[in-house]
C-alpha angles and dihedrals in degrees: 000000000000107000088182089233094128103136102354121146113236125185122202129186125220089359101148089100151350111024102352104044082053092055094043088058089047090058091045095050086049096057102270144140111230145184124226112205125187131156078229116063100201093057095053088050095056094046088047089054092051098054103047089063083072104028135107099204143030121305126186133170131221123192111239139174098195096197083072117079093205092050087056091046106054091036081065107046089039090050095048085048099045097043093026094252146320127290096167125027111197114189115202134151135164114270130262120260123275120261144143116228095260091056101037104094120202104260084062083054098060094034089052087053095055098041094047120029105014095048085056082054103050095038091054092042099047087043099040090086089060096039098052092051092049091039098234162180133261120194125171125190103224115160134254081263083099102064100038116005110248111224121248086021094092089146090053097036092056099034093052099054088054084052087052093046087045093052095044096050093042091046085075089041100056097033091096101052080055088250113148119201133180136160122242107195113190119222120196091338103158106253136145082261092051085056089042095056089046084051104060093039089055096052092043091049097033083229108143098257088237088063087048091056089044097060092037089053091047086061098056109080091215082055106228149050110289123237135259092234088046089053087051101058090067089051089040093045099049084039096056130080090261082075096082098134115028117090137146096027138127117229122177124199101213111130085244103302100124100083088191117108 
């Protein structure tokens, strides 16, 4: 199936691993040119030079820290410059560090606030000249967390839910420019932050972590932790020229484990 994503130009934030590394790949197998973006360099070159063995297009790599607004806004520009402009935005950043709102101090809180949410807002209004020329898409990784509040995340529970009410109120704003913008939030999707996150529960209850994967795996109905790849075809999908219609809403990949609606 043709996704009519031949030579477009795709950027993609924090994609040197994990998600977004699996959803820049997704956007290269598929034809197009994409921008690998990493605080390390190195590690974004090495990514870079991963994913061209399988790509059909161009793919570059730009070293960001998106918690500095100068950073965002330069990665942007340079990226617009280097592939000759942008057709997909995909926001994307680490999480913020688990906490509950007795332990989280208030410098978390203002780093959480530019890691998560700020770097969403510069990213969109840096690339919003380009989109609205190309016509294109805007996609941002949040976390299940915005659709049910996941306990000991206070900073992402509370982060994501300002990135949902950012991309609903900016999906009638962009409409007539013909953007179209939605939210993918990843549930248990197997990922270095996902070990990290057993990790740290393991180590704070004493359980084996394996015990800890096992529980967590008997509460989702597919079974088991998602993959990466699996994550990436929402994004690659909403992203590709078959989206020509959905635009302002909230999807988690989650093999069924949110029980919210």
């Amino acid at each position: 199936m043709d996704l009519g994503l031949q030579g477009k130009n795709v950027l993609v934030l924090a994609s040197s691993k994990g998600l977004g590394k699996a959803v820049a790949k997704a956007y290269a197998d598929s034809g197009a040119n994409v921008m690998i973006t990493s605080r390390n360099v190195t590690n974004a070159k090495t990514a870079a030079e991963e994913l061209a063995k399988t790509a059909e297009g161009k793919i570059d790599y730009l070293p960001c820290d998106v918690t500095h607004k100068e950073d965002v806004k330069r990665l942007v520009e340079e990226t617009a410059a280097r592939l000759g402009g942008i057709d997909v935005l995909v926001n994307n950043a680490g999480g913020p560090p688990p906490g509950t709102f007795e332990s989280v101090t208030e410098e978390e809180w203002a780093k959480g606030y530019d890691l998560t949410l700020m770097s969403t807002v510069r990213a969109i209004k840096h690339a919003l000249p380009y989109l609205k020329q190309s016509k294109g898409k805007i996609i941002t990784i949040t976390s299940a967390s915005m659709k049910e509040p996941i306990d000991g995340l206070l900073l992402s529970n509370v982060y994501r839910m300002g990135i949902v009410g950012l991309s609903k109120t900016l999906a009638k704003e962009f409409a007539p420019y013909g953007v179209l913008i939605n939210t993918v939030g990843p549930g248990r999707i197997n990922t270095d932050r996902l070990k990290a996150l057993d990790e740290a529960r393991a180590e704070k209850t004493g359980e084996p972590i394996e015990q800890i994967k096992e529980t967590v795996e008997a509460s989702i109905p597919l079974g088991r932790y998602g993959d990466p790849e699996e994550f990436a075809k929402t994004i690659l999908f909403l992203g590709s020229d078959l989206n020509t219609y959905v635009t302002g809403q909230m999807f988690v990949v989650d093999g069924g484990m949110t029980n919210a609606y």
